[in-house]
N, C-alpha and C positions, 0 to 999 in steps of 0.2 A: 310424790318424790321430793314434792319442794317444802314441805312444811315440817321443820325440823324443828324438836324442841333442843333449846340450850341454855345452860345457866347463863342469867343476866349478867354476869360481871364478864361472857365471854364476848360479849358483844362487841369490844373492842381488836379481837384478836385478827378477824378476818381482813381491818384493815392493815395491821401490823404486818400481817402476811404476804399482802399486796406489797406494800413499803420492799420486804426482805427478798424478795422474788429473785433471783441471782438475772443479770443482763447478760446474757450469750448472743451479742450483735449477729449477724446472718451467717451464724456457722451453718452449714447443712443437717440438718433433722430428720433421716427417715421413716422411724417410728414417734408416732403423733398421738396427743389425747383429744385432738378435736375434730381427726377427719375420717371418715369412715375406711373401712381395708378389712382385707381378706383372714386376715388372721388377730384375736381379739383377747389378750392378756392384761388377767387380771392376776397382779404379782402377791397382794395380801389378802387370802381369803380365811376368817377366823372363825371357829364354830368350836368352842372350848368349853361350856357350861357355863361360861360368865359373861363373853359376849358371842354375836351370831352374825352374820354377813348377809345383808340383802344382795340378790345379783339383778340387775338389767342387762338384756340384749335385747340392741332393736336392729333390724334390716333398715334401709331407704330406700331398698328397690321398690317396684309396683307390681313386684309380681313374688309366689311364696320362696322364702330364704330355706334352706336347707346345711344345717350347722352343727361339726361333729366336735363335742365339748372331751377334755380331759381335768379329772379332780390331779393332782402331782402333790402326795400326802409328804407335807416336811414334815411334821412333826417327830421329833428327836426320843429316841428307849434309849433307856442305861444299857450298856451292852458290856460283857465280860466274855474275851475269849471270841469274839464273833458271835456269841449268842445275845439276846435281846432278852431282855426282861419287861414287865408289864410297866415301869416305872417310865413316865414321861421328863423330859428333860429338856432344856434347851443350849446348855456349858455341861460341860466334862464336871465341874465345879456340882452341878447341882445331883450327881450321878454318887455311889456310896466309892468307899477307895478300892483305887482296884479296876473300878469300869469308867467308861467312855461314853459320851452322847453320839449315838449313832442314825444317822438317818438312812431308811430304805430307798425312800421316794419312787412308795408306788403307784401307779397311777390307776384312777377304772375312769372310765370311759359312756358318755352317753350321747342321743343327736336330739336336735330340736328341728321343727320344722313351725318358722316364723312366718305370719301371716304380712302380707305387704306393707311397709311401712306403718308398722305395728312393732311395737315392744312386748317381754315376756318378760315376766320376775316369777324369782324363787329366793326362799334362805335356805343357805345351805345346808342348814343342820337337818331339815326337814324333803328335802328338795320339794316337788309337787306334782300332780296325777293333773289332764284338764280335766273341766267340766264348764260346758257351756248353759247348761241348764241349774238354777237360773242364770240370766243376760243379767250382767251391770248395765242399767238403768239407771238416769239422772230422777233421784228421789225416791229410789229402791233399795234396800238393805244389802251391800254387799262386801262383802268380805269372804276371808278363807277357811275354811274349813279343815278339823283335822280328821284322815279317813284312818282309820284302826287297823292294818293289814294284819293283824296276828292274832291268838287268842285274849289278850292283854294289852292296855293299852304302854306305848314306848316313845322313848324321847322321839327316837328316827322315823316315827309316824310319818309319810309324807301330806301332803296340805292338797286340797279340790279348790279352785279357786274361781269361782265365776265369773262366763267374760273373758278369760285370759288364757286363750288358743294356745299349748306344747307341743300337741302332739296327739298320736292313736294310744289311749288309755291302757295301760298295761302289758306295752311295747319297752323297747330300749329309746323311742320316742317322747321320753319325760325325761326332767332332771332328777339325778338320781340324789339320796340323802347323804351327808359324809359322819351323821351325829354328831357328838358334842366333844368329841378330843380329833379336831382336826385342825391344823393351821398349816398353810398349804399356798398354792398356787391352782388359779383354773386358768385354761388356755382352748379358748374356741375358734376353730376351722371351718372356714365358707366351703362346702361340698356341691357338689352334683345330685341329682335326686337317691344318687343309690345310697349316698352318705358314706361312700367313702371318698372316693375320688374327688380331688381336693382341685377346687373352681376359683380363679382370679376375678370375682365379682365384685371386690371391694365395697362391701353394702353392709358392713357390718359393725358398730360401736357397741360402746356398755360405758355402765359404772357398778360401783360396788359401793355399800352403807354399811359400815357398822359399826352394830349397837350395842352398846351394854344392859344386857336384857333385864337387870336391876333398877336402872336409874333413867333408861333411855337415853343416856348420852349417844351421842352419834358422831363419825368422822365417814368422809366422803371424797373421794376420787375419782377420777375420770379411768378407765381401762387403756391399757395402749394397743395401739392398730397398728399393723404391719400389710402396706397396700401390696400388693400382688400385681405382675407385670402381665396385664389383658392382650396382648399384642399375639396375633395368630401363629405368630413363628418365631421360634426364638425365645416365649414366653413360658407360664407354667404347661410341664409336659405330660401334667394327668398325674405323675408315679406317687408314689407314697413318700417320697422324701422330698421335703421343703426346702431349698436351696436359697438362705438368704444372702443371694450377692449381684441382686439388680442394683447399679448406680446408674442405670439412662442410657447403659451398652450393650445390653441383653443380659437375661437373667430371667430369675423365679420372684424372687422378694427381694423388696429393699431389706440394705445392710442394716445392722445395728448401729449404735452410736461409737464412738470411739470413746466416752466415756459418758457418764453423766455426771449431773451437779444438781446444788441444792442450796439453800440457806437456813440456818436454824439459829435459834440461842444454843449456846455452851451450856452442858449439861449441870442441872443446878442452880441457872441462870435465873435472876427472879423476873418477870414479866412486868417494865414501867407501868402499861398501862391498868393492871387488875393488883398488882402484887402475889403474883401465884410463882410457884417456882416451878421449873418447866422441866422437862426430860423429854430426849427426841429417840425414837424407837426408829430404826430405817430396817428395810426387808430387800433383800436383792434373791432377781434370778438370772438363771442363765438363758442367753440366748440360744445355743447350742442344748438342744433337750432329744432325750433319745427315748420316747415313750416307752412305757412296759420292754426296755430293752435293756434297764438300769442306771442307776445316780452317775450326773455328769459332775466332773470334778474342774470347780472352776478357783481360779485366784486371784484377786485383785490386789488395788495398791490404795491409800485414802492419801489424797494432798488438800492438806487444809490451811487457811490464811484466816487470821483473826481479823478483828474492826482495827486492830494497828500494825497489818500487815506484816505479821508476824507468823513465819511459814512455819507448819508442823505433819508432821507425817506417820504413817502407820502402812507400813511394806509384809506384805506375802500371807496376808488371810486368803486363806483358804475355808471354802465349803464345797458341799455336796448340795446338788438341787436347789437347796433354799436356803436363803440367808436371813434372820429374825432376832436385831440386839440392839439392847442400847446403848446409844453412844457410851458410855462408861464404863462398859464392855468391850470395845475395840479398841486392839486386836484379842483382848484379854480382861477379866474382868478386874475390876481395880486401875485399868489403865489410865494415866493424867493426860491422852492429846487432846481429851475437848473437855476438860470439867472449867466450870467458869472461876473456880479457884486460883486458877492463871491467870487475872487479873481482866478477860473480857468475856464479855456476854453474845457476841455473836459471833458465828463460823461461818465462812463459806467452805464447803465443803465438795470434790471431785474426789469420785470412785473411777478408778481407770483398770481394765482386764490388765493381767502381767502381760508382758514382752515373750511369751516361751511357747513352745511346742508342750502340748501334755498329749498322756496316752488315754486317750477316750475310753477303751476295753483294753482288757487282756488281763495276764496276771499281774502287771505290773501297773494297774490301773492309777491315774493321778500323779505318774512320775513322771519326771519332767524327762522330755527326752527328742531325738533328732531323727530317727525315721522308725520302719514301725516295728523294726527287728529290737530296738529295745523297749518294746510293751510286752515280749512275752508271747508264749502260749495261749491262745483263745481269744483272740480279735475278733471280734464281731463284723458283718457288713451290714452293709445301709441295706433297703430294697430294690435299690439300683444296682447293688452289688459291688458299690465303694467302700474302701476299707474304713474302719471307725477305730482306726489305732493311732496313730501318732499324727494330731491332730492342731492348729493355733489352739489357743485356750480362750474359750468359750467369752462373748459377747456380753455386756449384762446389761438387767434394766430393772427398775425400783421404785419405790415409794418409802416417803417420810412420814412418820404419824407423830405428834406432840403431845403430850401429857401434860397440861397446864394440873396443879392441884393447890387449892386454897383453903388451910382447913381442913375439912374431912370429904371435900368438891374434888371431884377427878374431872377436868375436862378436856376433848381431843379433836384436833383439827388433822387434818389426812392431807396431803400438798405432792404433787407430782414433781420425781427430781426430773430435771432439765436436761434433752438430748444433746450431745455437742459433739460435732464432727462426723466420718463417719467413717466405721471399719475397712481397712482394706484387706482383711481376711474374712473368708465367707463364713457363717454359719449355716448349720442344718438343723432342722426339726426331722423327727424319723418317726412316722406313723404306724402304730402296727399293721400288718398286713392281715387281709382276711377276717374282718371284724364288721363286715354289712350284715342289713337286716334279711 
């Protein structure tokens, strides 16, 4: 996992990176990318035919982990009318006239069962089958293999990997494939042995690689953990709904952050040390996710401050599920709040949830509103049997990817935005019900 290839002139960029790191003095942080927890988000995962996502989870317990993963497919159809067409999109702009980019954000669902302080990988496009025979062996050939499941061989082949313990073979026990038009989120839950019921064991990290399966470039981040509150009373109560709103008084999960941040260059911006010009691609999701229940409708705000403190702003984007654009796209494409055109080359940058009640479900779904009588017809419940109608507006948390390019060089460094603060409105996760082995 450590020996990445990357073009020589990027060599400079990782310190750059360190230099740009935003300072958030001892605000409080309850989702972290360096300490292990119950619940384990990975906000960009890409599987598109051009690049492919390595995934890691490791346990630290000493005894086996037990871990129920969700694919949450953004990727965006031209849709006309409510209906969906085959054509992938990511702007209303890239959709013919007439239609819309629409995201379903459906999720499927698979568990892993990790061996004690021990990691597992898969790429997504392929996910993977175990096989322990052969054992990796120091001086032994090993690598993954791909197994044929069809008459013909197919991208979504899954990979046999020796050595590297998923699961019972041909189970819901493996990582499942997502093929190669996927970009998306994955979000893995520390379970109980049955794999449903969701366990405050806090033993769980990752990261995610990916590659451009061309060139081998690679960008790389850390997954974010959400620790789970282990205390026998008062603590998680088993159900299927994840309750993020532990601050240290009782609860299920730590809260989200109250916003997050980041640093990048200004879009455009040429790079001192290589001369590459750069463009920053940021991905958000929401904390508030309602598995196989339906797309959560969240909106944020961008405050951003140049290198001469010079404040600029982009109010009331709005998405569904996932969020996937670059800066020179927000809130629109063509927009000037970060092109380095504007006379500086770097941003600091905070994404803050709006101030509003929105309606989680109903027919009135994503409208902004004050209790649950204006969401309409058809609210959903949680599995605790809480309403999922008029709701704060969902949490969020993200990653920045950079696109240095020199030439006809594309290279990309991946950087975790910064947690700052933290929500005083709770989120939920909502697991579907009735889905063990």
């Amino acid at each position: 996992m450590r020996g990445f290839k990357r073009s020589p002139w990027l060599s400079g960029l990782g310190v750059l990176l360190a230099a740009l790191i935003l300072n958030v003095g001892q605000a409080r942080a309850d989702v972290t990318t360096d300490m292990p927890g119950s619940v384990v988000i990975y906000p960009k995962i890409v599987s598109d035919g051009t690049r492919d996502t390595l995934v890691t989870l490791s346990t630290t317990s000493n005894l086996q982990t037990y871990v129920h993963c969700f694919y949450v497919n953004g990727t965006g159809r031209c849709a006309q009318n409510g209906v969906e067409t085959a054509q992938a999109c990511n702007l209303d702009q890239d959709c013919a006239a007439g239609q819309t980019c629409a995201r379903s954000c459906n999720s499927q669902d698979f568990d892993l069962i990790l061996t004690a302080q021990q990691p597992t990988m898969w790429r997504a496009s392929t996910g993977r089958y175990a096989s322990m025979d052969p054992s990796c062996r120091v001086g032994q050939p090993c690598q993954c293999q791909t197994v044929q499941v069809g008459p013909n061989p197919s991208p979504t082949d899954p990979q046999a990997c020796p050595g590297l313990e998923t699961g019972v073979q041909g189970t819901r026990w493996t990582p499942l494939p997502v093929g190669t038009d996927f970009v998306g989120e994955l979000k893995c839950v520390q379970v109980q042995q049955d794999g449903d019921t969701p366990f405050a064991g806090n033993q769980l990290k990752g990261e995610a690689l990916i590659e451009a399966t061309a060139t081998g470039q690679k960008s790389e981040y850390n997954a974010l953990t959400i620790t789970g509150n282990a205390a026998a009373n008062g603590g998680n109560n088993g159900d299927l709904d994840l309750l993020l709103d532990y601050a240290g008084q009782g609860g299920e999960y730590n809260v989200c952050p109250a916003s997050i941040a980041f640093t990048t260059y200004a879009e455009g911006a040429v790079d001192a040390f290589t001369g590459a010009t750069v463009s920053t691609e940021l991905t958000l999701v929401p904390c508030t996710e309602m598995l196989e229940l339906g797309a959560t409708p969240v909106g944020v705000g961008f405050n951003v401050v140049n290198e001469f403190e010079q404040p600029l702003s982009a109010d009331a984007v709005n998405f569904d599920c996932h969020f996937t654009r670059r800066l020179a796209d927000i809130p629109q494409p063509g927009s000037q709040n970060f092109l380095a055109t504007l006379g500086t080359n770097l941003l600091n940058i905070r994404v803050t949830p709006t101030n509003t009640l929105r309606c989680l479900t109903g027919a009135n779904r994503g409208a902004v509103c004050t209790t649950d009588l204006d969401c309409g017809a058809g609210i959903l419940s949680s599995n605790g049997n809480g309403p999922l109608g008029c709701r704060p507006s969902s949490g969020i948390l993200g990653v920045a990817e950079e696109f240095h390019t020199l030439g006809n060089q594309t290279a990309t460094a991946a950087v975790n935005a910064h947690a700052i603060g933290a929500r005083t409105n709770p989120d939920i996760i909502v697991l579907p019900a009735g889905v063990g082995p």
